[in-house]
VMD Tcl script that builds the backbone (N, CA, C; Angstrom):
set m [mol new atoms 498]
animate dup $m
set s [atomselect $m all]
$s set {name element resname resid chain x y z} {
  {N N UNK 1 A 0.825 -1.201 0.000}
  {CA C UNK 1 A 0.000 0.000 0.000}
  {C C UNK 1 A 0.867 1.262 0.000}
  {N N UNK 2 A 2.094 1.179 0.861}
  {CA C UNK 2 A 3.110 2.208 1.065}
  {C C UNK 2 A 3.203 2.398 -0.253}
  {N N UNK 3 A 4.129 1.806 -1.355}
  {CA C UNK 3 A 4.413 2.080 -2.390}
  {C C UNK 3 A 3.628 2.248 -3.297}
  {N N UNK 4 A 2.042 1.950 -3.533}
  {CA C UNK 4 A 1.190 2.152 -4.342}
  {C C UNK 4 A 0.906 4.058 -4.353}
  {N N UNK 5 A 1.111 4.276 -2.888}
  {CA C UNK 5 A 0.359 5.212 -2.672}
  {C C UNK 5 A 1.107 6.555 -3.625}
  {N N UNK 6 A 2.990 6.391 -2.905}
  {CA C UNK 6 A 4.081 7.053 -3.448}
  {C C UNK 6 A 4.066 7.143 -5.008}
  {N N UNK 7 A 4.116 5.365 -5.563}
  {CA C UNK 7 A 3.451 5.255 -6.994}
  {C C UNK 7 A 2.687 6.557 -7.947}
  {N N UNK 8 A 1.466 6.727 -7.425}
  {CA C UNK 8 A 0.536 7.270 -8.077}
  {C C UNK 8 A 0.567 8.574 -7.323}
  {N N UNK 9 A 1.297 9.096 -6.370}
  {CA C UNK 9 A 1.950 10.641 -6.472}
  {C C UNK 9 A 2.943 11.041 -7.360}
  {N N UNK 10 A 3.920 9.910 -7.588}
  {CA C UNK 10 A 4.971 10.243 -8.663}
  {C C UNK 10 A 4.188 10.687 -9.948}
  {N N UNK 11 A 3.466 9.484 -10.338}
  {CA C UNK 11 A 2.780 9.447 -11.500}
  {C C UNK 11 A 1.603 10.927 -11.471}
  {N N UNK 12 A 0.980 11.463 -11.188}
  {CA C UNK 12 A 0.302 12.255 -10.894}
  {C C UNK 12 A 0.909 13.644 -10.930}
  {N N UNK 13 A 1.797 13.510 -10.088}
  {CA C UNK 13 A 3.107 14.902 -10.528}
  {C C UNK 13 A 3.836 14.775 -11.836}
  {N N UNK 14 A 4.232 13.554 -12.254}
  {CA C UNK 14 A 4.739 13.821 -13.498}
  {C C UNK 14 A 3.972 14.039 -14.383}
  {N N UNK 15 A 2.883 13.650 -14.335}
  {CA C UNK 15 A 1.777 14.338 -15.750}
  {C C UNK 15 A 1.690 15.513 -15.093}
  {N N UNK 16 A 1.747 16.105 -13.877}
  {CA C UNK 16 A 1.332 17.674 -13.961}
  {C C UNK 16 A 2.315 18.579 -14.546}
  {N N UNK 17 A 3.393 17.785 -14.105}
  {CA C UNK 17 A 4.926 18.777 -14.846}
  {C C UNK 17 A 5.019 18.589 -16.256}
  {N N UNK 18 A 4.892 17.672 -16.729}
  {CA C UNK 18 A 4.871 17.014 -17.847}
  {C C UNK 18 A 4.170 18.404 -18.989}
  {N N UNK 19 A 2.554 18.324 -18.300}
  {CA C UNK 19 A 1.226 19.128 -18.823}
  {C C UNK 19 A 2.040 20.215 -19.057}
  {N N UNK 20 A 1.827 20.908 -17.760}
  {CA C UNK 20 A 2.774 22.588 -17.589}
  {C C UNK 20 A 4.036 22.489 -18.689}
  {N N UNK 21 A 4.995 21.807 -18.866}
  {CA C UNK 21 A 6.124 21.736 -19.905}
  {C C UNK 21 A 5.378 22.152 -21.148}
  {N N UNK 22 A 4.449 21.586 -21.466}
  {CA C UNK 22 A 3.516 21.971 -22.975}
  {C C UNK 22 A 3.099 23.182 -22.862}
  {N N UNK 23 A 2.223 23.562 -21.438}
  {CA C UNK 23 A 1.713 24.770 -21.350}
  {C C UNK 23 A 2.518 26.255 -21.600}
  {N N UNK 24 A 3.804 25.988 -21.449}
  {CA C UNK 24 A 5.022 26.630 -21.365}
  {C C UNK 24 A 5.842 26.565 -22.680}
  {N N UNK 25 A 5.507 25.897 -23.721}
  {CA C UNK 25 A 5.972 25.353 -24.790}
  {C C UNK 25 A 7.804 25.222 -24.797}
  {N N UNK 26 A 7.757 24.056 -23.918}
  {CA C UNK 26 A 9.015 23.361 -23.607}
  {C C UNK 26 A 9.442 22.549 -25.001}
  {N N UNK 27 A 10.405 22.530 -25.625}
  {CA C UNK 27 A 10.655 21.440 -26.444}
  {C C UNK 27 A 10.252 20.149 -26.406}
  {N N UNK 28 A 9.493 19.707 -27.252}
  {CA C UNK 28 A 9.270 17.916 -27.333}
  {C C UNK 28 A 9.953 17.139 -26.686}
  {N N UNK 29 A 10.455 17.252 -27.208}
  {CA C UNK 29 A 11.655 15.850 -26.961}
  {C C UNK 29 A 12.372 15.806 -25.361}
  {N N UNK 30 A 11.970 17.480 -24.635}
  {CA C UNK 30 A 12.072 17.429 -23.126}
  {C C UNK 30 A 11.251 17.273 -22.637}
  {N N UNK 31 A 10.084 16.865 -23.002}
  {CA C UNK 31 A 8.464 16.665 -22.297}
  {C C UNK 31 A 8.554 15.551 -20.480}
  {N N UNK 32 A 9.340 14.288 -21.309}
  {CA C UNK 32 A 9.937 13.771 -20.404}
  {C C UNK 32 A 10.814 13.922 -19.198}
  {N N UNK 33 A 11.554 14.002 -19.542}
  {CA C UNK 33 A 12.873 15.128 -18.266}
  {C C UNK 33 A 11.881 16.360 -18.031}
  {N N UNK 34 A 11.381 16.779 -18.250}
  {CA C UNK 34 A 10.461 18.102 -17.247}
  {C C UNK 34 A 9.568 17.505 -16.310}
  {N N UNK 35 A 8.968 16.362 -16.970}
  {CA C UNK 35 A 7.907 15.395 -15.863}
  {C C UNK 35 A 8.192 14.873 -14.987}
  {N N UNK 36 A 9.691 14.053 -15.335}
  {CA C UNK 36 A 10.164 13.390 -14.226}
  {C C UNK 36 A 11.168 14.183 -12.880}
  {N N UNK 37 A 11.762 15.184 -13.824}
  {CA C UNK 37 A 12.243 16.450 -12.724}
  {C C UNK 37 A 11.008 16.903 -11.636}
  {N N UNK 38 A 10.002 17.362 -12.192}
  {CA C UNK 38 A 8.480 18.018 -11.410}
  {C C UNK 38 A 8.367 16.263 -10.754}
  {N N UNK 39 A 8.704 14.969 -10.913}
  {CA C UNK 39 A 7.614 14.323 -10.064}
  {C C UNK 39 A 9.070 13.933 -8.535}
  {N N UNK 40 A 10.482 14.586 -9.278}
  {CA C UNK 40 A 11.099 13.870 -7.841}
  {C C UNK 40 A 11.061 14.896 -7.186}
  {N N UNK 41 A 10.662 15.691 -7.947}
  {CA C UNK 41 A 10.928 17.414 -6.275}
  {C C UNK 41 A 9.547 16.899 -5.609}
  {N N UNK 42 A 8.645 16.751 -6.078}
  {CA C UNK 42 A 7.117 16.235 -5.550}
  {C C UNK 42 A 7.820 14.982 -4.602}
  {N N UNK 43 A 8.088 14.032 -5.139}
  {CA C UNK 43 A 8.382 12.930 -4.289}
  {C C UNK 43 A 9.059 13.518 -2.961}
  {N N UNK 44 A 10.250 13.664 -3.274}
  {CA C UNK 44 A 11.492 14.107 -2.113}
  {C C UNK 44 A 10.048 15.023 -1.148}
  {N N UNK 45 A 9.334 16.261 -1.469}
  {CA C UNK 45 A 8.672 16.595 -0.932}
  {C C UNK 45 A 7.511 15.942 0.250}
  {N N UNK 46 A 6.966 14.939 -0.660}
  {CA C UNK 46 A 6.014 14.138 0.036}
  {C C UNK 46 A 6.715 13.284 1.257}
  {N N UNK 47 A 7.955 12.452 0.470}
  {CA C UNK 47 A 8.351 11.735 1.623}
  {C C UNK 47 A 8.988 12.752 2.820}
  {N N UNK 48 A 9.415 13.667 3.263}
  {CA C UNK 48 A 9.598 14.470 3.552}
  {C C UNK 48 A 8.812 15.122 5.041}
  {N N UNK 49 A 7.850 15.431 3.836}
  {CA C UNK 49 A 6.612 15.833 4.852}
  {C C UNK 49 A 5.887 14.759 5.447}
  {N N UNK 50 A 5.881 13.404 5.420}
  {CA C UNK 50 A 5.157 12.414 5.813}
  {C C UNK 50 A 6.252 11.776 6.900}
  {N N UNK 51 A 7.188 12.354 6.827}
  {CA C UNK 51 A 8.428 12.353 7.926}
  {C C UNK 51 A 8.406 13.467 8.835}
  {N N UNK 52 A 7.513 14.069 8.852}
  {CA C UNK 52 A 7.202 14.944 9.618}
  {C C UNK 52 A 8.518 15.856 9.841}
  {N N UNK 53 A 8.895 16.638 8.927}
  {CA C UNK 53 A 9.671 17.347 8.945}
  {C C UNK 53 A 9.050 19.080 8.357}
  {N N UNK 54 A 7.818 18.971 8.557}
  {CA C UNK 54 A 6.996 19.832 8.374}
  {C C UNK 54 A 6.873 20.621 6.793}
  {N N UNK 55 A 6.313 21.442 6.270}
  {CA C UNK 55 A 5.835 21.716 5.025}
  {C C UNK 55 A 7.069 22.626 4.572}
  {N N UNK 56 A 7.871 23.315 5.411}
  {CA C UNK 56 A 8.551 24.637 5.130}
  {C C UNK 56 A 9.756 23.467 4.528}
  {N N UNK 57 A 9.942 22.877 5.830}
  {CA C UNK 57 A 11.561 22.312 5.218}
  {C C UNK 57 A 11.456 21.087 4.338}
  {N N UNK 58 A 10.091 20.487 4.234}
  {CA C UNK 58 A 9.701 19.351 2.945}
  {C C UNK 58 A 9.888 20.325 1.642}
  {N N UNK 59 A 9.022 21.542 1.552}
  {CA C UNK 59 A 9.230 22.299 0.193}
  {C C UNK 59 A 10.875 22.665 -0.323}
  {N N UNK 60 A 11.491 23.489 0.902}
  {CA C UNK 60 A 13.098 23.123 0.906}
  {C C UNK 60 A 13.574 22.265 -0.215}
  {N N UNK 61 A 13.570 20.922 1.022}
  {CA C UNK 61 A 14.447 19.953 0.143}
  {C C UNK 61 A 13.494 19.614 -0.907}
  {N N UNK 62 A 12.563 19.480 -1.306}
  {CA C UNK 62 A 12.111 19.320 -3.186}
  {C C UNK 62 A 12.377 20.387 -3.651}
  {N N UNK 63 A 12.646 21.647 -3.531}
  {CA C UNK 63 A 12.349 22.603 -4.901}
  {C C UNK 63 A 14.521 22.568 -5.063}
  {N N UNK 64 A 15.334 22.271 -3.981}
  {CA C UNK 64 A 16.295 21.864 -3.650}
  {C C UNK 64 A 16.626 20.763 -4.332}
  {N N UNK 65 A 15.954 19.593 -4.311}
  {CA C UNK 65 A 16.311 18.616 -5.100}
  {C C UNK 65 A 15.821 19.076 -7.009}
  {N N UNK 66 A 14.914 19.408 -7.023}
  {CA C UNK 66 A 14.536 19.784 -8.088}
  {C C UNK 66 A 15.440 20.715 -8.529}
  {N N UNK 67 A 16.325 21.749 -8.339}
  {CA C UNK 67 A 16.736 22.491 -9.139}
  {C C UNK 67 A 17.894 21.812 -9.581}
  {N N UNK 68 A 18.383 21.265 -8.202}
  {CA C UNK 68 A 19.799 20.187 -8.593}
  {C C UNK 68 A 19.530 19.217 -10.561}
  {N N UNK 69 A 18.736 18.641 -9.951}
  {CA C UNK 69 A 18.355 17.595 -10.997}
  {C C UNK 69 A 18.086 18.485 -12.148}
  {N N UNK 70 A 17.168 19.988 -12.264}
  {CA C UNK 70 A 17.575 20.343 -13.262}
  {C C UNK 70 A 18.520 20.809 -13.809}
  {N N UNK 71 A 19.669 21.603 -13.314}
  {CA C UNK 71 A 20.972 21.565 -13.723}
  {C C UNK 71 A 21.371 20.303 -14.193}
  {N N UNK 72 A 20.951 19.161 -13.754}
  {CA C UNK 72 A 21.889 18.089 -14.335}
  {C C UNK 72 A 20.873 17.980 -15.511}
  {N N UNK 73 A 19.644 18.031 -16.105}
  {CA C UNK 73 A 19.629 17.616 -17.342}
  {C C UNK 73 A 19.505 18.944 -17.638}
  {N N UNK 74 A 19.923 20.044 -17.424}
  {CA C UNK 74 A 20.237 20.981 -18.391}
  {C C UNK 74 A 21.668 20.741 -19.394}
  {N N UNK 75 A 22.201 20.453 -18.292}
  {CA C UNK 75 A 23.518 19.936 -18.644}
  {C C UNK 75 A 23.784 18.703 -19.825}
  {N N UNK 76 A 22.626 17.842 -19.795}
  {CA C UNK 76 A 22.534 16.612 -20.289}
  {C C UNK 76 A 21.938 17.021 -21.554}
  {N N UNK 77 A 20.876 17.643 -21.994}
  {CA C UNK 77 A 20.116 18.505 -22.913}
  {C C UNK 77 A 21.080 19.275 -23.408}
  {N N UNK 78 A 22.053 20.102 -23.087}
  {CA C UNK 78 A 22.132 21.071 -23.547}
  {C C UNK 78 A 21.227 22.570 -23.641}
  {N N UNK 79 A 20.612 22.702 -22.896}
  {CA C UNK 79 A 19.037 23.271 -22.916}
  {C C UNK 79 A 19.283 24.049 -21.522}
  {N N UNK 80 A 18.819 25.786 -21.627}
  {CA C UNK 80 A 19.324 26.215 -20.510}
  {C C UNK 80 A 17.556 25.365 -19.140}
  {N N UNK 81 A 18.621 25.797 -18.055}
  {CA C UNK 81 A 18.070 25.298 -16.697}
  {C C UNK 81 A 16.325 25.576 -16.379}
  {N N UNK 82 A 15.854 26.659 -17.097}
  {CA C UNK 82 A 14.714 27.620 -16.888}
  {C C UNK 82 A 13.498 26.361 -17.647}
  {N N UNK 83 A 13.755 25.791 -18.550}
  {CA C UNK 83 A 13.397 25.006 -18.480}
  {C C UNK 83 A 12.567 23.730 -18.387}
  {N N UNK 84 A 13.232 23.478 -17.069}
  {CA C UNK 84 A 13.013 22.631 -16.337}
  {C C UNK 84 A 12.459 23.004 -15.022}
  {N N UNK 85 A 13.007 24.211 -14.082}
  {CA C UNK 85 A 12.971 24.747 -13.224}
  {C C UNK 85 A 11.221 25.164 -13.222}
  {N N UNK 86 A 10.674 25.551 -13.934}
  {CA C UNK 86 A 9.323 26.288 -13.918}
  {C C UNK 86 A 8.193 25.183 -13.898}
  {N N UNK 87 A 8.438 24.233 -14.977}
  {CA C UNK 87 A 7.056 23.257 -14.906}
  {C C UNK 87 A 7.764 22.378 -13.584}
  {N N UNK 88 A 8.532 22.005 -12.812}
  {CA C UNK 88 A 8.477 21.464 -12.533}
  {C C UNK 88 A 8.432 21.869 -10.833}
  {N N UNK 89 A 8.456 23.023 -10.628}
  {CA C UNK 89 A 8.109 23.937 -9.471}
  {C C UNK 89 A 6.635 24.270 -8.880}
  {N N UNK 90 A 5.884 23.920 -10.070}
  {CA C UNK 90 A 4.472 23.673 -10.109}
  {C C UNK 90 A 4.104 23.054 -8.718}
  {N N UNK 91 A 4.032 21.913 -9.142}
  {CA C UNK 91 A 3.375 20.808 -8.277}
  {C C UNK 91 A 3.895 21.435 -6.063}
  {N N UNK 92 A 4.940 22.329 -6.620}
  {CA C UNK 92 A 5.542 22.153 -5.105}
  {C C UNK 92 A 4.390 24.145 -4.495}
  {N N UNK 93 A 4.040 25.008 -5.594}
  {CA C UNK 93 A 3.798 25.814 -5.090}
  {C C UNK 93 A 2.532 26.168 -4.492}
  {N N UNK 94 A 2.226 26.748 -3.168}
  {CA C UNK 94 A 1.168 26.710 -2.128}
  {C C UNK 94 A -0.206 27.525 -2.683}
  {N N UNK 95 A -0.953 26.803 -3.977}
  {CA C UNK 95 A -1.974 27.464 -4.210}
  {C C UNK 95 A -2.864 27.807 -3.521}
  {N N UNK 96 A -2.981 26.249 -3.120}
  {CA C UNK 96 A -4.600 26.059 -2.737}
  {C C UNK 96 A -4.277 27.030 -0.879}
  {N N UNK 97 A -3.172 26.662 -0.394}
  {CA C UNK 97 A -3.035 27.199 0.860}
  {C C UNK 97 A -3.218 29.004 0.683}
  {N N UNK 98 A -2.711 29.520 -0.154}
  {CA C UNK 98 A -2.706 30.807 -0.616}
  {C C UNK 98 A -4.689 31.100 -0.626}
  {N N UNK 99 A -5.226 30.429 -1.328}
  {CA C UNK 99 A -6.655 30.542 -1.793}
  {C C UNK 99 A -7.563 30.674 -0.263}
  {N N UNK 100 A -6.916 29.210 0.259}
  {CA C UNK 100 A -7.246 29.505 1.723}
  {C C UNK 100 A -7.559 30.536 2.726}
  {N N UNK 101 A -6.108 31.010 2.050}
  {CA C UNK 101 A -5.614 32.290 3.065}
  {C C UNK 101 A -6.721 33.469 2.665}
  {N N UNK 102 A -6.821 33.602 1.628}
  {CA C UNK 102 A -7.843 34.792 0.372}
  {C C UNK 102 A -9.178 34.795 1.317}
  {N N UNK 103 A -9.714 33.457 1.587}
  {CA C UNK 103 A -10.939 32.633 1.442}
  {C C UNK 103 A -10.710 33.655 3.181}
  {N N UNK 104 A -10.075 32.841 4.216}
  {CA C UNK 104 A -10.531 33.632 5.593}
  {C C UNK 104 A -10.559 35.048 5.755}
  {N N UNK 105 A -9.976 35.699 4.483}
  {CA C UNK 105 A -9.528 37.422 4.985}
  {C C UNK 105 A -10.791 37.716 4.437}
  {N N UNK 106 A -11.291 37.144 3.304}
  {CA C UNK 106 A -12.697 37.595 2.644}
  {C C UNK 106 A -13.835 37.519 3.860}
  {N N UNK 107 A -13.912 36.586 4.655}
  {CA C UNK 107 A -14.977 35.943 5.772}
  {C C UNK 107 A -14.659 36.143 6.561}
  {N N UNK 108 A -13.756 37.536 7.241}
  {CA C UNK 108 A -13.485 38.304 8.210}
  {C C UNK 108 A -12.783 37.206 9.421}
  {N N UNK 109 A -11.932 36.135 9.191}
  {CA C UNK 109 A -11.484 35.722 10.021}
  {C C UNK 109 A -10.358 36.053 9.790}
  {N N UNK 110 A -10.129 37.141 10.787}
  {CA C UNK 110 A -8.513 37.775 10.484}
  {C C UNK 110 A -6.778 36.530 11.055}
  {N N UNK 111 A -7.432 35.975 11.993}
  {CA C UNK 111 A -6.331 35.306 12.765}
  {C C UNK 111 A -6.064 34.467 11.759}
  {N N UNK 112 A -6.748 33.335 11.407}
  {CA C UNK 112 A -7.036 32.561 10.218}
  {C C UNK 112 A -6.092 32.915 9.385}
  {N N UNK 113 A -6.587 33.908 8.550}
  {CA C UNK 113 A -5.797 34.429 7.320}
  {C C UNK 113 A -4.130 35.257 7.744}
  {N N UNK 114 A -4.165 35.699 8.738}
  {CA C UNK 114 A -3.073 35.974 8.821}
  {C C UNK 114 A -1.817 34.286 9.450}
  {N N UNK 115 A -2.418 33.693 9.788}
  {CA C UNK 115 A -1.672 32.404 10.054}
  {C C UNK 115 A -1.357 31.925 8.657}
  {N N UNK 116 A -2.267 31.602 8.099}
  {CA C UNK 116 A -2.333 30.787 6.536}
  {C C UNK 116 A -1.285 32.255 5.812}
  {N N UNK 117 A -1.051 33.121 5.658}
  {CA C UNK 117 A -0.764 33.739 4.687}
  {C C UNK 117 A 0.564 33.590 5.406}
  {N N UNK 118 A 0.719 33.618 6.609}
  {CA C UNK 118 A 2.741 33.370 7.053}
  {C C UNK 118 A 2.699 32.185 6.510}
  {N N UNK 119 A 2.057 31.142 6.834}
  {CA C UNK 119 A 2.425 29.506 6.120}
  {C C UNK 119 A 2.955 30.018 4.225}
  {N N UNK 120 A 1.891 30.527 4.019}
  {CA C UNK 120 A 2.110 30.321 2.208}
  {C C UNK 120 A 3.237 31.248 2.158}
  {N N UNK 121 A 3.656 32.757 3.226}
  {CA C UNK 121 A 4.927 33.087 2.840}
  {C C UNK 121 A 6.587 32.360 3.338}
  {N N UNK 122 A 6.271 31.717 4.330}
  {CA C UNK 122 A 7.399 30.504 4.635}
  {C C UNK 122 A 7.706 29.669 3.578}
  {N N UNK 123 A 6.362 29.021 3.301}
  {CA C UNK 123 A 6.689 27.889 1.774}
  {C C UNK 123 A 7.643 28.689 1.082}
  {N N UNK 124 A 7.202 29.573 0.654}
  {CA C UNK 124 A 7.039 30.156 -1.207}
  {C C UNK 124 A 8.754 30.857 -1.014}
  {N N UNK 125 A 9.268 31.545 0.159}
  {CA C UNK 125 A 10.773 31.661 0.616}
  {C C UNK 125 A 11.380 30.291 0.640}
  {N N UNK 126 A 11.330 29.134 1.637}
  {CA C UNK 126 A 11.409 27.929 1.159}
  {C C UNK 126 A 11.874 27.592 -0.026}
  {N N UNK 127 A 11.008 27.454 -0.906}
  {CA C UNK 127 A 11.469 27.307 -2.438}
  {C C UNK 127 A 12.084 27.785 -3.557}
  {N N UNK 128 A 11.841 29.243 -2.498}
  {CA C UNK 128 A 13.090 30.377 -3.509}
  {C C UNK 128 A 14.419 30.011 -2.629}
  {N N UNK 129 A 14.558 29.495 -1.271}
  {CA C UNK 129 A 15.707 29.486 -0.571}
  {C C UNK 129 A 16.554 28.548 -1.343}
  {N N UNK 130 A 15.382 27.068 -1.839}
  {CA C UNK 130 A 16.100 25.924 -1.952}
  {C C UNK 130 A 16.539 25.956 -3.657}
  {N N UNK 131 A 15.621 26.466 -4.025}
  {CA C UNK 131 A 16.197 27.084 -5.859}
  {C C UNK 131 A 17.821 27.475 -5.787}
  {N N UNK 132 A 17.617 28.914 -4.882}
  {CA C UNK 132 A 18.997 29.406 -4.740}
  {C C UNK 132 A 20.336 28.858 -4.492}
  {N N UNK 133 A 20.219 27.974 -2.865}
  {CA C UNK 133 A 20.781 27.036 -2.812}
  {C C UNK 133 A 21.434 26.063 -3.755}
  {N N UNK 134 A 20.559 25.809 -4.388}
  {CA C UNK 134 A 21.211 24.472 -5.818}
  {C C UNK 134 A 22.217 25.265 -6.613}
  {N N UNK 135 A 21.862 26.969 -7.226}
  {CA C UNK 135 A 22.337 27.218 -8.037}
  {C C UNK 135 A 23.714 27.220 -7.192}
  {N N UNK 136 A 24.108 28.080 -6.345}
  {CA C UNK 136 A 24.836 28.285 -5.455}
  {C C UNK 136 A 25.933 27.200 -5.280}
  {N N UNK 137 A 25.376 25.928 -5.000}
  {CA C UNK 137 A 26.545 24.678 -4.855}
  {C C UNK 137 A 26.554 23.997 -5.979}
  {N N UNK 138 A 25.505 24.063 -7.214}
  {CA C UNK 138 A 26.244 23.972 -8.695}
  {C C UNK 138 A 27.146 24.734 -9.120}
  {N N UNK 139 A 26.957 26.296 -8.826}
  {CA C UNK 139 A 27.726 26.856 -9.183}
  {C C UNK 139 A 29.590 26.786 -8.968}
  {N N UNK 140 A 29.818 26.504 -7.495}
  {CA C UNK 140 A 30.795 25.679 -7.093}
  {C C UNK 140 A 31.192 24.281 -7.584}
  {N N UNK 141 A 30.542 23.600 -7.751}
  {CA C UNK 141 A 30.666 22.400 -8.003}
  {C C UNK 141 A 31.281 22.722 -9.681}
  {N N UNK 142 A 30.739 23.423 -10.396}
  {CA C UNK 142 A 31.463 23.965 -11.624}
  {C C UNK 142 A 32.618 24.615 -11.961}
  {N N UNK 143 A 32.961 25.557 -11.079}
  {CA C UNK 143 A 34.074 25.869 -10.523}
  {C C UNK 143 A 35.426 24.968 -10.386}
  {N N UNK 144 A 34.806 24.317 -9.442}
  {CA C UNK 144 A 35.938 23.537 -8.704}
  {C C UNK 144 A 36.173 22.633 -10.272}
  {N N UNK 145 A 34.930 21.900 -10.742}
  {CA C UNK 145 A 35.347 21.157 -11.817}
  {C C UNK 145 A 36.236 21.601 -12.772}
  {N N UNK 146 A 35.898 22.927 -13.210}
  {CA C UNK 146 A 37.075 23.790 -14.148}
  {C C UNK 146 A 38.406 23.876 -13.269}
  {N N UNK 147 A 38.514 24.334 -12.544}
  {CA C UNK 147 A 39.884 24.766 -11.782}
  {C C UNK 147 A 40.797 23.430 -11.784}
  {N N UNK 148 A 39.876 22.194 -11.518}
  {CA C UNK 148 A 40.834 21.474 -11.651}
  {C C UNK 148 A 41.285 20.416 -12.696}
  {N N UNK 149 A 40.285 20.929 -13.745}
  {CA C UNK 149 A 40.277 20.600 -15.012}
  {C C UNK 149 A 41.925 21.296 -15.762}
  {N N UNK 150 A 41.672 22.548 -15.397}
  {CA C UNK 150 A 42.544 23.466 -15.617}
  {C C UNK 150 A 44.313 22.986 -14.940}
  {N N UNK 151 A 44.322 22.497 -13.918}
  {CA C UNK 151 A 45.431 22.281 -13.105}
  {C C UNK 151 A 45.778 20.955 -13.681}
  {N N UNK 152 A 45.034 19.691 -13.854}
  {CA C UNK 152 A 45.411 19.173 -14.431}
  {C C UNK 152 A 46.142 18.924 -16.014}
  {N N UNK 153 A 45.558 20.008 -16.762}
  {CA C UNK 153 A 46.378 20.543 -18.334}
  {C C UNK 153 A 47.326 20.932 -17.826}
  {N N UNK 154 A 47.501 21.643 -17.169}
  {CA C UNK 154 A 49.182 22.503 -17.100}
  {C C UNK 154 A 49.961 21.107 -16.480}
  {N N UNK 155 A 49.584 20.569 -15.420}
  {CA C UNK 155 A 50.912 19.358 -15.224}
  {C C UNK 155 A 50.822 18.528 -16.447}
  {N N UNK 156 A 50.205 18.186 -16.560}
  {CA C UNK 156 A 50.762 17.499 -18.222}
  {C C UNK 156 A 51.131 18.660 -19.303}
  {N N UNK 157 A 51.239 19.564 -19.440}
  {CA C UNK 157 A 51.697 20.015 -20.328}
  {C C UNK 157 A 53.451 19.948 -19.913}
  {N N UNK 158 A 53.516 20.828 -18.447}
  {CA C UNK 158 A 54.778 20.970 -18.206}
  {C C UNK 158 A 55.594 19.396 -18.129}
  {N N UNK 159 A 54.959 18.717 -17.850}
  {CA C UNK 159 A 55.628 17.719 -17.672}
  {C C UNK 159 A 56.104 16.549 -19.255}
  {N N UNK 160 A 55.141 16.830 -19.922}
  {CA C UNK 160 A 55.219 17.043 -21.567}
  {C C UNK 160 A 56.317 17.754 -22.273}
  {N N UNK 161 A 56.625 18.844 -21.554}
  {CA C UNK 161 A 57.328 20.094 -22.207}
  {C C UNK 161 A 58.736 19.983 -21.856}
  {N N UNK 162 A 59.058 19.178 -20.420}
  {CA C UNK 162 A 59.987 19.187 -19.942}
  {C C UNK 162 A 60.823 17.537 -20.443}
  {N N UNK 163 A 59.948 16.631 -20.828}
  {CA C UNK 163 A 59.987 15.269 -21.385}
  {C C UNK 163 A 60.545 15.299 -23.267}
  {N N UNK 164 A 60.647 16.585 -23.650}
  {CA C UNK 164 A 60.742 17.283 -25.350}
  {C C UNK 164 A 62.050 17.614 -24.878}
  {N N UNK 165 A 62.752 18.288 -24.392}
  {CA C UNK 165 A 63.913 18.975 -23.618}
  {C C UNK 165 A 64.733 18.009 -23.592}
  {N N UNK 166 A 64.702 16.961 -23.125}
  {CA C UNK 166 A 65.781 15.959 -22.678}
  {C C UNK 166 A 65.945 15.088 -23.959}
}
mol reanalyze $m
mol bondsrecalc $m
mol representation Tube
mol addrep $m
């Protein structure tokens, strides 16, 4: 039952990311990689929050895992990051909680709406935190890869150069 349930959240998020990729007129042939990016930030999310690690830091680590993963098939595509990043951010952002929030300020329950509207502004930072984040330690992670991409040419060169000499 555990896994049925996870199952048909994956599946369910990836047609929503999937959808949104079209809605967004994503390239064809990325229809796939946008769905499955949108269904593991959803996943990582769900399991997450069903770990009771509450909604702020479940959205975190999915929109976190999600940006990661899209850098990597941006990378894989060739195809900048944006993307991927948008349909697949979908599934993680606090509509219905937002609507909520609309719904008590309209029906004069002020406490209500002001609780719900910190929740939907915690999330929605959350997911800009964990976006940022990714770029941030991709961005390093790129870095470091060049630098020592770079360090490695020069010892073989010099050591090349100095091997011509003798």
């Amino acid at each position: 039952m555990f896994i049925v349930y996870y199952f048909l959240q994956f599946m369910i998020s990836f047609f929503a990311s999937m959808l949104f990729s079209i809605l967004f007129n994503a390239p064809r042939r990325l229809l796939l990689a946008c769905g499955f990016v949108g269904a593991m930030g959803w996943i990582i999310y769900k399991l997450s929050f069903d770990a009771d690690l509450g909604k702020v830091l479940a959205s975190f680590l999915g929109s976190f895992i999600l940006a990661i993963m899209s850098h990597v098939m941006s990378r894989r595509y060739k195809r900048p990051v944006i993307i991927f990043i948008v349909p697949g951010i979908i599934p993680l952002v606090p509509g219905g909680l937002a609507y909520e929030a609309t719904r008590f300020l309209v029906s004069n329950q002020y406490t209500h709406a002001v609780n719900t509207f910190l929740e939907v502004t915690l999330i929605s930072g959350a997911i800009a935190f964990g976006i940022l984040c990714a770029e941030i330690i991709y961005y390093i992670y790129t870095r470091v890869k060049q630098h020592y991409g770079k360090m490695k040419g020069k010892t073989y060169k010099k050591s090349y150069n100095i091997n011509n000499r003798a």
